[in-house]
ROZAGU-579596 format. One record per residue: x negated, y negated, z of N, C-alpha, C in turn. Coordinates in pm, whole numbers, padded with zeros to 5 digits, always signed. Each point is the difference from the previous one (the first is absolute). Layout:
XYZXYZXYZ...
END
This chain:
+01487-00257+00045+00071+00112+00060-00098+00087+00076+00018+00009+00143-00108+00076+00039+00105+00161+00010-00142+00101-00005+00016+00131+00001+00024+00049+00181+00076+00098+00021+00002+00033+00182-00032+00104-00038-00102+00126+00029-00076+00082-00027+00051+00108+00113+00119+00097-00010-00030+00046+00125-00024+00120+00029-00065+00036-00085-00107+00149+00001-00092-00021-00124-00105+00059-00003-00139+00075-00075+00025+00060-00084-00016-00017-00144-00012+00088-00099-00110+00090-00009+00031+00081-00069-00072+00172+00018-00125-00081-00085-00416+00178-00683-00031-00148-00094+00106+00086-00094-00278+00169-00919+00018+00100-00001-00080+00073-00098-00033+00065+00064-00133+00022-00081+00102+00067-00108-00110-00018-00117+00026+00049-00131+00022+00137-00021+00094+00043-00038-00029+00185+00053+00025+00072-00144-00121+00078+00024+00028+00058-00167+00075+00110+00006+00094-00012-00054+00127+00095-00066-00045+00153-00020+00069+00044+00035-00047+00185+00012+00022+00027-00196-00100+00065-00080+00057+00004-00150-00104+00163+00026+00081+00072-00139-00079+00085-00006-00099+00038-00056-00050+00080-00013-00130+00016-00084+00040+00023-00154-00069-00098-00072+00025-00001-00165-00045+00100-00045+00107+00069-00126-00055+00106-00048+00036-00040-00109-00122+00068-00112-00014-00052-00153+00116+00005-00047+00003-00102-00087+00157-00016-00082-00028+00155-00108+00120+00013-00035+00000+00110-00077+00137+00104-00066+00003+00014+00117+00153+00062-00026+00083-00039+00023+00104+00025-00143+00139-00092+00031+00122+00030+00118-00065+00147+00021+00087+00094+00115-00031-00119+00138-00139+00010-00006-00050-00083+00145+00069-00129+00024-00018-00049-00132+00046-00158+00002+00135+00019+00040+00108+00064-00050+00123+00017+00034+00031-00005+00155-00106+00162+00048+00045+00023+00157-00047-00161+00072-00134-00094-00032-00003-00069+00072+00126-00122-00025+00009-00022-00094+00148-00113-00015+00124+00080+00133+00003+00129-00036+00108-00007+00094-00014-00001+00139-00149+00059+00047-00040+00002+00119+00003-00168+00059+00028-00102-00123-00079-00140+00090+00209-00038+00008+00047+00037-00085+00160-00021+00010+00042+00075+00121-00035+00132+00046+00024+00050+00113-00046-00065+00171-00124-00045-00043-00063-00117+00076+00070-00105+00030+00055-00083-00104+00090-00135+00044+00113+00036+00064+00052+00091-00065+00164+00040+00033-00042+00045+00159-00080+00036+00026+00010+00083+00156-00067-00138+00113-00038-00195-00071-00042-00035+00094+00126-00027+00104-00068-00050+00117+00123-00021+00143+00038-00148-00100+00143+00015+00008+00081-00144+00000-00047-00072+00150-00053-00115-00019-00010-00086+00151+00041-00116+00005+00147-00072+00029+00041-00153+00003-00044-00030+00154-00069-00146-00034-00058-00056+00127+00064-00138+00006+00038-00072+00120+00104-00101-00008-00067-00165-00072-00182+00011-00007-00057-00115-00026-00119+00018-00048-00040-00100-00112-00134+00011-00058-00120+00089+00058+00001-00076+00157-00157+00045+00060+00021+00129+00034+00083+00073+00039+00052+00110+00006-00070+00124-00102+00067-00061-00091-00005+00100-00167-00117-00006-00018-00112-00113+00013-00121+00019+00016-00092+00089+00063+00027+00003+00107-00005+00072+00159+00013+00173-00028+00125+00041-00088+00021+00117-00052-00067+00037-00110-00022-00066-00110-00109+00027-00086-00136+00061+00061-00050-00069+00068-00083+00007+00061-00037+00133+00013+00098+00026+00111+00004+00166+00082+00050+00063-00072+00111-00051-00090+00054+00155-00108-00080+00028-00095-00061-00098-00056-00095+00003-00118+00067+00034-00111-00031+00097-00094+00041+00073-00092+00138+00120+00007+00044+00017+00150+00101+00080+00016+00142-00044+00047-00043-00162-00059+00176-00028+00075+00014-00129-00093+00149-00043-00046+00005-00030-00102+00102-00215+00121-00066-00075-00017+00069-00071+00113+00077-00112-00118+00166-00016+00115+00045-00142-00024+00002-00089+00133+00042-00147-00080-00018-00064+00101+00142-00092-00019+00070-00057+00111+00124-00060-00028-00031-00115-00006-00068-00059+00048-00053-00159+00035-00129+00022-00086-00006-00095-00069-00149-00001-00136-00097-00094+00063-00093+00035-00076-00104-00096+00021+00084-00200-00007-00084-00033+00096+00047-00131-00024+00121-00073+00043+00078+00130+00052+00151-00010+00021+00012-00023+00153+00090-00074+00055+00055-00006+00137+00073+00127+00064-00055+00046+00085+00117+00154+00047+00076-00083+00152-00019-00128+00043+00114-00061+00060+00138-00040-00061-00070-00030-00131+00165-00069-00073+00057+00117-00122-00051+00190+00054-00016+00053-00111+00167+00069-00015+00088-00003-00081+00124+00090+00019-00014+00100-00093+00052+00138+00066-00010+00092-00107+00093+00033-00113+00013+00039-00107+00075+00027-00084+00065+00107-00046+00086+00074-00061+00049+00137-00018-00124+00090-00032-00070-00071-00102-00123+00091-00073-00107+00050+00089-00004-00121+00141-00113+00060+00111+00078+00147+00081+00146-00059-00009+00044+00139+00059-00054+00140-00057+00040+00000-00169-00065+00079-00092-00099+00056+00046-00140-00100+00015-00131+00056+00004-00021+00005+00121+00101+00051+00116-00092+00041+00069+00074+00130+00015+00108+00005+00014+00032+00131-00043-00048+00127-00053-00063-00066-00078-00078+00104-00126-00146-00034+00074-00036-00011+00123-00141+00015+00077+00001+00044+00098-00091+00108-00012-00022+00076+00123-00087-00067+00191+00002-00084-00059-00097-00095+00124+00053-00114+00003+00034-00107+00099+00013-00129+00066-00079-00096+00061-00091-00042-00040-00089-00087+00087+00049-00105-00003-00018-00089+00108+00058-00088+00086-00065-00036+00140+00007-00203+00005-00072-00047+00077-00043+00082+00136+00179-00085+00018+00083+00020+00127-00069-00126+00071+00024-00022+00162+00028-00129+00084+00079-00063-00078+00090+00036-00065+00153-00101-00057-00070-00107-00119-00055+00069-00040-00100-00066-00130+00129+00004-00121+00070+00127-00032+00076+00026-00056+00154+00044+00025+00052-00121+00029+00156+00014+00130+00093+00054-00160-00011+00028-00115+00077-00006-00108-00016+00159-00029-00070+00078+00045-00076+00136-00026+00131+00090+00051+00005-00007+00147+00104+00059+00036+00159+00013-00089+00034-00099-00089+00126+00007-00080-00016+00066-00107-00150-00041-00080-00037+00110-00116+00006+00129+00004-00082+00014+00124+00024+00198+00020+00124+00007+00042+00107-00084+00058+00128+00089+00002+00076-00009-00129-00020-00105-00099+00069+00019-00080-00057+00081-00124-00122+00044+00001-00062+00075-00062+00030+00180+00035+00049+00008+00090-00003+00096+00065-00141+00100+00023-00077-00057+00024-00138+00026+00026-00019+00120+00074-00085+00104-00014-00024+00144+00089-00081+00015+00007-00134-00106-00046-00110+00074-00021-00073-00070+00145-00081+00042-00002-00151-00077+00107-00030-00143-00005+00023-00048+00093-00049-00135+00039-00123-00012+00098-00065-00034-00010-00121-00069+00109-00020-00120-00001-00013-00052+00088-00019-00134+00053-00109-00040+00046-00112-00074-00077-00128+00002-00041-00062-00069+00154+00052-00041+00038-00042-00150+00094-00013+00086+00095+00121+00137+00074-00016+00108+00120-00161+00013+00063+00025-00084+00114-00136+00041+00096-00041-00157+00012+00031-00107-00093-00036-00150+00029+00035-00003+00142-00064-00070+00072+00055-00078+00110+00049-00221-00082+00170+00005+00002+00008-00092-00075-00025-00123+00086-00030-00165-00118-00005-00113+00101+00142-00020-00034+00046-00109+00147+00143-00069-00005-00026-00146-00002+00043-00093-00039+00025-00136+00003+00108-00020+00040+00032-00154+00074+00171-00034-00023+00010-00073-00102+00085-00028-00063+00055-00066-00138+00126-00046+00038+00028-00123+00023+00194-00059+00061-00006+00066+00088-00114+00009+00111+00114+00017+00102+00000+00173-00006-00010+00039-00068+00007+00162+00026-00177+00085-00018+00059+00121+00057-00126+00099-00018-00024+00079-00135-00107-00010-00086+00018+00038-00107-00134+00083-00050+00009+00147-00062-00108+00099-00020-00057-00070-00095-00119+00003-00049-00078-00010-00123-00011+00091-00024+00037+00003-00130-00022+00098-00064-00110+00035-00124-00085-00101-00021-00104+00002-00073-00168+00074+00056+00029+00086+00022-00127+00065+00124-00104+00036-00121+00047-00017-00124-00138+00041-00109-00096-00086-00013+00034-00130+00062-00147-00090+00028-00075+00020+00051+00007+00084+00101-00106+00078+00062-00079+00125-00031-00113-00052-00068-00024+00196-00053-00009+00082+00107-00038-00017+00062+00022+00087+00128+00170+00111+00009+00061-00101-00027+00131+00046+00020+00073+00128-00131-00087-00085-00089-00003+00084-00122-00077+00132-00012-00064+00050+00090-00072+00120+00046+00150+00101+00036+00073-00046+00077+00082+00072+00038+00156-00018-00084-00019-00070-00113+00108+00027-00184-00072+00095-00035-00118+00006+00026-00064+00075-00139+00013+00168+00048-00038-00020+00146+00029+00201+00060+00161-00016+00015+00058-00035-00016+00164+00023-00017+00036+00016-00122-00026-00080-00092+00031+00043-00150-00097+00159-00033-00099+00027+00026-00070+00114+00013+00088+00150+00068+00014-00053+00082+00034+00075+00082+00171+00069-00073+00063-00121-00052+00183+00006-00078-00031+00062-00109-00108-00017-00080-00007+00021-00155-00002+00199+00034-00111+00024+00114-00014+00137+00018+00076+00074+00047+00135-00052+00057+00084+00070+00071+00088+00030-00113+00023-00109-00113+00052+00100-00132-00071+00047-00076-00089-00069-00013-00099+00099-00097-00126+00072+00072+00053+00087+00068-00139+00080+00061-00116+00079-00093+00012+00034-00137-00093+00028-00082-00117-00154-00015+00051-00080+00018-00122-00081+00006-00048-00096+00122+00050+00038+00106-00027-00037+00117-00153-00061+00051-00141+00082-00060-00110-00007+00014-00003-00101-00058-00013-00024-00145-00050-00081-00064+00118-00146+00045+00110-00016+00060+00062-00113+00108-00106-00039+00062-00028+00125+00054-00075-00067+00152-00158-00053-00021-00042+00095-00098-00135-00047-00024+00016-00143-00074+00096-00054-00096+00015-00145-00045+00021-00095+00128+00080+00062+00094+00058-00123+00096-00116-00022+00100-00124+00120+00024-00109-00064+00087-00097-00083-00067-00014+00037-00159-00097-00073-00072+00051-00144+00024+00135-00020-00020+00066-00120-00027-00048-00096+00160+00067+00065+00097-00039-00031+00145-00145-00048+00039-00117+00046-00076-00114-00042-00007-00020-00103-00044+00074-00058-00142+00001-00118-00059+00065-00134+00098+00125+00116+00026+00048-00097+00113-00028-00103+00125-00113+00123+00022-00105-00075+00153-00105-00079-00085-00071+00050-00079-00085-00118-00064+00076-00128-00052+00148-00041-00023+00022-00090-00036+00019-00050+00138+00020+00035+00096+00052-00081+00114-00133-00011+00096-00116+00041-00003-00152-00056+00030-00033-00089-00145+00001-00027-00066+00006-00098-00130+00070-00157+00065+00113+00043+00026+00101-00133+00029-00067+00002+00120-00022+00015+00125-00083-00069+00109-00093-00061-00018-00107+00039-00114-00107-00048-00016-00012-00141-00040+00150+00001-00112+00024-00102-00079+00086-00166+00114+00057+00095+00056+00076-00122+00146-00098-00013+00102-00133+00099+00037-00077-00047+00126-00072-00160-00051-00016-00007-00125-00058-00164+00004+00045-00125+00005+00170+00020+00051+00101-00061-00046+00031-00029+00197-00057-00159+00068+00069-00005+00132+00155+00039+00053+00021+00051+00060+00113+00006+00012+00103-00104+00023-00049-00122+00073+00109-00099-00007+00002-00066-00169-00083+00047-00096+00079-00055-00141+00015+00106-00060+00094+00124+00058+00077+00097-00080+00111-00006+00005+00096-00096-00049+00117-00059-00029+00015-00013-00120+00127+00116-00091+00051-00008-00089+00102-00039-00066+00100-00066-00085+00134-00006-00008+00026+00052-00148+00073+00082+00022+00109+00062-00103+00123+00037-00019+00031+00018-00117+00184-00012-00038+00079+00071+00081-00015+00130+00116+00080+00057+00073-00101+00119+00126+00026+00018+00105-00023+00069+00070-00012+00151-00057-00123+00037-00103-00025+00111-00011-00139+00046+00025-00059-00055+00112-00131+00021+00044-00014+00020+00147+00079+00027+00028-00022+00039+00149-00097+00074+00059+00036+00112-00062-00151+00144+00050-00137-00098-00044+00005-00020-00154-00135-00057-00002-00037-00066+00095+00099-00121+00028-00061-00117+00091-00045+00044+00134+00050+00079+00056+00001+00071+00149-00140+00083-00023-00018+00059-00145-00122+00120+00055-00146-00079-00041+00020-00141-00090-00134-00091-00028+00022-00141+00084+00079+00050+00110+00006-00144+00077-00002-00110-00086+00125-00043-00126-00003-00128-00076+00154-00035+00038+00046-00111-00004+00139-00068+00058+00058-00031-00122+00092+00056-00021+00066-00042-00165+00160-00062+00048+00062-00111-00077+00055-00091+00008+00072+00058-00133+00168-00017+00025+00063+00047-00137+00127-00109-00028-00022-00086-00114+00142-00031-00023+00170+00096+00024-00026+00092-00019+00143+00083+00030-00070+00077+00124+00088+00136-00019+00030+00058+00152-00036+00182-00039+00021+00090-00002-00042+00126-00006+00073+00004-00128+00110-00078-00017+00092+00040-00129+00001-00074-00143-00057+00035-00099-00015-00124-00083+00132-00058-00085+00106+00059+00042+00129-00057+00006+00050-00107+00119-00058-00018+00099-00030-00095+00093-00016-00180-00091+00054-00092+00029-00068-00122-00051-00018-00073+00177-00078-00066-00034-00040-00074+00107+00052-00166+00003+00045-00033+00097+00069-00134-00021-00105-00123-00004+00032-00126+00028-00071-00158-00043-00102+00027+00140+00116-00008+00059-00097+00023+00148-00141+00059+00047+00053+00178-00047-00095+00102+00001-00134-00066-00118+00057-00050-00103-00125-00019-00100-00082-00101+00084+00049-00129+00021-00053-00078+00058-00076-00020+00139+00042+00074+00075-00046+00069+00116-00159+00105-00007-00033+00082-00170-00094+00053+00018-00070-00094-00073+00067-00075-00097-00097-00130-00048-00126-00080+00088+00076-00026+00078-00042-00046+00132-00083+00068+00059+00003+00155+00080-00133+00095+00012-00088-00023-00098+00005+00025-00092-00103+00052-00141-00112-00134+00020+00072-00138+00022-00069-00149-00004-00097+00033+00130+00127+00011+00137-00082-00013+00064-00120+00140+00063+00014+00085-00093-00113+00074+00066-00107+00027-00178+00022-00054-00038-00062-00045-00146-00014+00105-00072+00125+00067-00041-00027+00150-00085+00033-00078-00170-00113+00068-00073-00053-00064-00088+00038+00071-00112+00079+00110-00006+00069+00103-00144+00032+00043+00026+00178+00006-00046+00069+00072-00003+00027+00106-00125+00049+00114+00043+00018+00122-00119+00122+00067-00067+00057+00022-00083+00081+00049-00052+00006+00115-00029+00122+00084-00020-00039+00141-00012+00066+00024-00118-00026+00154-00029+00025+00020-00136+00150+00005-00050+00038+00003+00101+00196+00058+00028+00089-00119+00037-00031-00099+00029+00048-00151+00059+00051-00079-00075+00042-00083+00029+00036-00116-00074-00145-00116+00046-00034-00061-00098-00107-00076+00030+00045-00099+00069+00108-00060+00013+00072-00122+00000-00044-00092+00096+00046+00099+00136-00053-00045+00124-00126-00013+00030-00088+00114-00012-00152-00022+00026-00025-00135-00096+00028-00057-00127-00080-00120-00087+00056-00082+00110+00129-00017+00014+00047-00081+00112-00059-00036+00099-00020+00049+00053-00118+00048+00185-00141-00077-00079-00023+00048-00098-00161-00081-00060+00034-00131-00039+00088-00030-00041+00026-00164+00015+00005-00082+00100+00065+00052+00064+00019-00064+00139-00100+00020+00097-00087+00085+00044-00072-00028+00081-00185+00043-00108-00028-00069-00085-00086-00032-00057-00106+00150-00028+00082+00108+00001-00132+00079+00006+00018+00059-00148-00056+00114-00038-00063+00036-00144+00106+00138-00005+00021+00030-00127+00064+00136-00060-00078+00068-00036+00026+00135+00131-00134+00095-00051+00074+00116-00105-00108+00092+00012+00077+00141-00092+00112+00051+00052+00039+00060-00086+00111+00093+00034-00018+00128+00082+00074+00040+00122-00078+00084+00064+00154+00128-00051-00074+00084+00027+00128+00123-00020+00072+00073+00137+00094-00023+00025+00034+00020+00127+00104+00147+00036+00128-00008-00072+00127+00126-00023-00064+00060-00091-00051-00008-00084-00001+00036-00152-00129-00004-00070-00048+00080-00127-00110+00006-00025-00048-00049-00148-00026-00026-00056+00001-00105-00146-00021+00082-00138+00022-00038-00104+00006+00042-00096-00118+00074-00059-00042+00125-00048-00097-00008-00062-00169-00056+00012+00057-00133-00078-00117-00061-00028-00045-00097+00062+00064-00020+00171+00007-00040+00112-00060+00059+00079-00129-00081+00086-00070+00040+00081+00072+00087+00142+00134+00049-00009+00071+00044+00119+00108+00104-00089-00084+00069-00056+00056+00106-00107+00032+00152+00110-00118-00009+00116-00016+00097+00054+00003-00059+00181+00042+00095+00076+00002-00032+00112-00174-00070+00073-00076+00046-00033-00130-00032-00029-00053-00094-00019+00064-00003-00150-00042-00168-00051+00046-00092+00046+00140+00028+00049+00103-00091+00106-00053-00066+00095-00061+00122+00110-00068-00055+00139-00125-00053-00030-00084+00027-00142-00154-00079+00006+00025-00133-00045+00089-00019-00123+00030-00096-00029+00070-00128+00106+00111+00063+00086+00029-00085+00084-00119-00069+00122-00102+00105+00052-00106-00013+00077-00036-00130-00037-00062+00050-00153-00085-00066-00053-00014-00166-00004+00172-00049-00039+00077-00109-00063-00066-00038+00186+00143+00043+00119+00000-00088+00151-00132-00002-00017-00097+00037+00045-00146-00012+00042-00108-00077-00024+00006-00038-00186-00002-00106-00077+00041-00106+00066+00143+00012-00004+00042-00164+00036-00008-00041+00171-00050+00123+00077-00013-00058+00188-00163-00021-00019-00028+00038-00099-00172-00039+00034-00026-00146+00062-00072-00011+00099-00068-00153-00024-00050-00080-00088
END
C-alpha cells in the first residue's frame, strides 16, 4: 500500500513532585490538619478524560500531581474498533476536561458528548498538525496518527498545557514549565532516531506491518512501510491485496515483518509464511502497553519502536 503524502508534518524527564517541607512528627493536632489538607488536595485534583492511552500519558506528564486522568481506550486496546458505553457517558460528565485526538481518529466521540450531555472543555490535542492524506479505495483519507512523529507531539503537549490552564489557572506555571521540560525530551528523542536511521541506506528502509499507522513516522525518517490493512484496523484485506504485497516483500527482499500491540497477529504470521521473511517485535502503534511493557510510556513507545525498525534495516 503506498502512502500519497500531500503536505508536511509540523519530538520525559522524571519530575520531582512539589512535597512540602517535613515537619517533626508530634502532634496529633498536626497530624490531623495534614490528613485533611492531603484529602482537600485529592478532592480539588482537575477530573481529565482523554479519548486514548498515549494521550493520558501525555497529560500526566504536564498535569503531574494536579490533575487526576481517565482514559476510554486502555492500554493495549484498539480506539478504531472502540464503542462507548453508558458508564463512559458517566465519566465524562463528571470531568472537567476532554482530550481528544481529532483528524477523525475518534468518529464515535462526537455521540458520547451528545449523549453525555457534555459542557465542559474539549481540546483537540493534534490543533496546529499539518495532517498526511493517503487514498485508501479509491478515496481521500486524513491520518490520523500524527503521534509518530515527535515532532508533532511538541505541539499535543503546548495544547494540553495550554487546556489544562485555561481551567485551572492556579497552576498554569507549573503546566508550562512541565510541557517545555517535556518538549526538550521530545527533541532529544527525535535527534536520537536520526542518528539511529542515518546508518540504515535508504533503499533498504522498507517495513511491513499489520495496518497503516505510521505515516508521520515514515515521511519524517524517510522509511516506506507496507501494511496488510488500510488506516482502519477494522479494514480486512482481501486474497488479492495479501498476495499482491507478498509479492513486493519477495521482490524487493524485505526481511521482517512486525506486529503491533493492538492487532490481530493473524495476518502479519501469514505475510511471514508466505513470503519467507522473519517475525519481528511487537511495535506499539494506537496504543501504549501495559505496565511492565517496554511502551508503558509515550517515550518508551517511540525508543522502543526506533530501537526494534533499526535493528532489523541494519545491514
Amino acid at each position: 500500500m503506498q502512502h500519497h503524502f500531500l503536505s508536511l508534518p509540523v519530538s520525559r524527564r522524571h519530575w520531582l513532585l512539589r512535597t512540602g517541607a517535613g515537619l517533626a512528627a508530634g502532634s496529633i493536632a498536626l497530624g490531623a490538619a495534614s490528613g485533611s489538607m492531603a484529602q482537600t488536595t485529592l478532592a480539588t485534583k482537575l477530573k481529565v478524560l482523554v479519548s486514548f492511552s498515549i494521550l493520558a500519558d501525555l497529560v500526566k506528564v504536564v498535569g503531574g500531581d494536579a490533575v487526576e486522568v481517565s482514559s476510554l481506550v486502555g492500554a493495549n486496546e484498539d480506539a478504531h474498533v472502540f464503542e462507548p458505553k453508558p458508564s463512559h457517558a458517566k465519566t465524562l460528565l463528571g470531568s472537567q476536561l476532554l482530550v481528544v485526538n481529532g483528524l477523525d481518529f475518534e468518529p464515535w466521540m462526537t455521540k458520547l458528548v451528545r449523549s453525555a450531555s457534555y459542557k465542559g472543555k474539549t481540546v483537540v490535542a493534534s490543533q496546529g498538525v499539518k495532517p498526511l492524506t493517503m487514498q485508501e479505495d479509491g478515496h481521500t483519507e486524513t491520518d490520523p496518527h500524527a503521534w509518530q512523529n515527535p515532532l508533532n507531539v511538541i505541539l499535543y503537549v503546548n495544547n494540553i498545557a495550554q487546556a489544562l490552564a485555561s481551567v485551572d489557572p492556579a497552576h498554569a506555571a507549573d503546566y508550562q514549565a512541565r510541557a517545555q521540560a517535556y518538549v526538550q525530551q521530545l527533541q532529544e528523542l527525535d535527534s536520537w532516531a536520526q542518528s539511529m536511521f542515518k546508518e540504515v541506506p535508504k533503499a533498504q528502509r522498507k517495513i511491513i506491518t499489520s495496518h497503516d499507522a505510521f505515516g508521520y513516522f515514515a515521511q519524517h525518517y524517510q522509511i516506506q512501510f507496507l501494511a496488510a490493512q488500510g488506516l482502519n484496523t477494522e479494514s480486512e484485506p482481501s486474497a488479492r491485496q495479501i498476495a499482491k504485497l507478498v509479492q513486493q516483500m519477495r521482490r524487493e527482499k524485505v526481511r521482517t515483518v512486525f506486529l503491533e500491540n493492538m492487532s490481530n497477529p493473524r495476518l502479519i504470521t501469514q505475510l511471514s509464511k508466505e513470503a519467507g521473511a522473519q517475525v519481528g517485535a511487537t511495535l506499539y502503534a494506537d496504543a501504549l502497553s501495559a505496565p511492565d511493557q517496554p511502551g508503558a510510556t509515550y517515550l518508551g513507545m517511540m525508543r522502543h519502536n526506533i530501537d526494534k525498525l533499526a535493528q532489523s534495516l541494519k545491514p
